[in-house]
C-alpha positions, 0 to 999 in steps of 0.5 A: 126202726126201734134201734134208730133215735126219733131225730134219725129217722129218714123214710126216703129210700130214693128221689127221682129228680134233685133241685138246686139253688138256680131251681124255680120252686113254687108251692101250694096246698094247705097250711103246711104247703107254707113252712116249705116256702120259708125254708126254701127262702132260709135255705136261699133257694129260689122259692118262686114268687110271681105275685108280689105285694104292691108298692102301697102296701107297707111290709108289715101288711104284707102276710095278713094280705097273704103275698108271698105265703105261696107263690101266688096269692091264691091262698089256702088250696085245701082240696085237689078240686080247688087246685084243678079249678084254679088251673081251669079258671086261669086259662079261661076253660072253666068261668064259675057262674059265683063271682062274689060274696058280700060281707055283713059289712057291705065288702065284697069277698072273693069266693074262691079267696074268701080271706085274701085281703082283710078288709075285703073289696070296695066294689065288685070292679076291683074284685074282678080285676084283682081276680084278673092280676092274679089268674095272669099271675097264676099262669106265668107260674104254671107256665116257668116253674120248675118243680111245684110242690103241693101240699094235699091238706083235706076231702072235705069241702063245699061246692056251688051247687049249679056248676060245682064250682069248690070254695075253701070255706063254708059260704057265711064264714068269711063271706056269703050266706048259706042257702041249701039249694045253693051250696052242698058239702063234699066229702071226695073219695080216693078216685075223686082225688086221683082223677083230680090230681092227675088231670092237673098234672096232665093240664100242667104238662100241656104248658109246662112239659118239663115240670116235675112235681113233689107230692105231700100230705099234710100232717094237721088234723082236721080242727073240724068235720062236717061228717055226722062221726068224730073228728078223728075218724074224719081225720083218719079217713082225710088223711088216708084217702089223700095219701093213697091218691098221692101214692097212686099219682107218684106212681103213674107219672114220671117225674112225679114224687111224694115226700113223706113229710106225714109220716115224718111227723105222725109216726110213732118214732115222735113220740107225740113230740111232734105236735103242741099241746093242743095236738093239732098246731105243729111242733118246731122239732116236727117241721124241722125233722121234715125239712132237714130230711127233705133237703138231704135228699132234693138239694144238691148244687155240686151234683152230689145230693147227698154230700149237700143235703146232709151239709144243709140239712145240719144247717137247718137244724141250727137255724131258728124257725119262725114262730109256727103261730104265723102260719095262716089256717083258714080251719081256725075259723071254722072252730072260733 
């Protein structure tokens, strides 16, 4: 690899399966999950949207009240837990005893999208039937997507304590008030995830038989840890658990693919280069390496992958990405 420029290196041997522009993708996961939306939407893709902003609010509100970041409003999935209850509560299987969080201001807060809708909800009844819009939405795109794109981000987390039920944030954060007989924090472990991912993937298949899924890691260090150790070995113990776990997954069902989008950008070709100063947020060249090496492979509309990938992939080089600041981290406010 020594031999090869930094801008050059390609670690895809092969992909399983290929999408074209008529393909229905949708994406989920943690913060990263959300440049892949973008550059399916520049590359007018058909990124898959089931859950769009209503007529009253105005477009320049849209992103802050998350619609469109993912292809449901279920903002920041960080954890394979998060993404299999999700499944679980949309098809009624799985009916958390926790409902809701107050704000100090007196707003309710959704505890499995703490950070949704800003200002938060006037009433528990319009929480609920926000949920309701949302979980139906959720189950219209498990049910017509193509390909789903998950973004595996961490394995730390919290959970309510009485049915396990796991939260995006730390109760008291964005909402709630923390009680330690309440709330525990969770570290998973490799078989934790991989039971997880793979019950998913299973439970998708039971509505979806046709689906296939693509498998990342993100490449964003941890910007906190609730370890009693350093970040950076949290971050290292993070990343490796998730990414054995996707390999593993990739590996015992078909039509199942992880894209190395984390190798891409924390190997040793980048040189560093592949971050911002602050050697967490990442670099516009990092992303666009990413994804100009995931559309040489997946993207082929003549059914010749390679000669459109490598078409695209040069296109995508050249276009201008959006400022990486817009990308919403619901870890930055663990750190604030």
């Amino acid at each position: 690899m020594g031999s090869v420029p930094p801008f050059a290196v390609d670690p895809v041997v092969h992909v399983p399966f290929t999408i074209n522009r008529a393909t229905l993708v949708a994406t989920g996961g943690s913060c990263f999950a959300q440049h892949i939306g973008r550059a399916l939407r520049r590359n007018e893709c058909s990124y898959y949207v089931v859950e769009s902003a209503p007529d009253w609010l105005p477009a320049a509100k849209h992103r802050e009240w998350n619609y469109e970041i993912f292809s449901a409003r279920y903002g920041n999935l960080y954890s394979t837990r998060q993404l299999l209850q999700l499944f679980d509560r949309a098809y009624g299987a799985y009916n958390p005893e926790l409902t809701f969080w107050q704000t100090p201001a007196g707003a309710y807060v959704d505890p499995f999208r703490p950070r949704i809708q800003p200002p938060g909800y006037a009433s528990v009844e319009e929480l609920t039937e926000d949920r309701s819009r949302h979980l139906a939405a959720v189950r219209q795109m498990f049910e017509t997507l193509d390909v789903f794109v998950f973004t595996l981000g961490l394995t730390e987390s919290w959970e309510h304590v009485p049915d396990g039920a796991a939260l995006p944030l730390a109760p008291g954060v964005a909402g709630g008030v923390w009680q330690r007989d309440t709330y525990r924090f969770r570290n998973y472990s490799v078989q934790e995830v991989e039971q997880d991912l793979l019950a998913f993937i299973d439970r998708l298949r039971s509505v979806n038989p046709d689906s296939r899924i693509i498998l990342t890691v993100s490449p964003v260090p941890l910007a906190a840890t609730y370890m009693d150790q350093h970040v950076l070995v949290s971050t290292c113990f993070s990343k490796s658990v998730l990414r054995v776990a996707a390999n593993t997954c990739a590996m015992t069902r078909d039509n199942v693919v992880y894209f190395p989008a984390y190798e891409i950008v924390t190997g040793p070709h980048g040189g560093g280069a592949y971050y911002e100063d602050d050697l967490r947020s990442i670099s516009e060249k990092g992303v666009n390496h990413v994804m100009r090496t995931f559309f040489r492979h997946f993207l082929s509309d003549d059914g010749d992958a390679s000669r459109r990938g490598e078409y695209e992939a040069v296109r995508y080089v050249a276009a201008e990405l959006e400022s990486l600041e817009d990308v919403i981290c619901d870890e930055d406010f663990l750190v604030r």
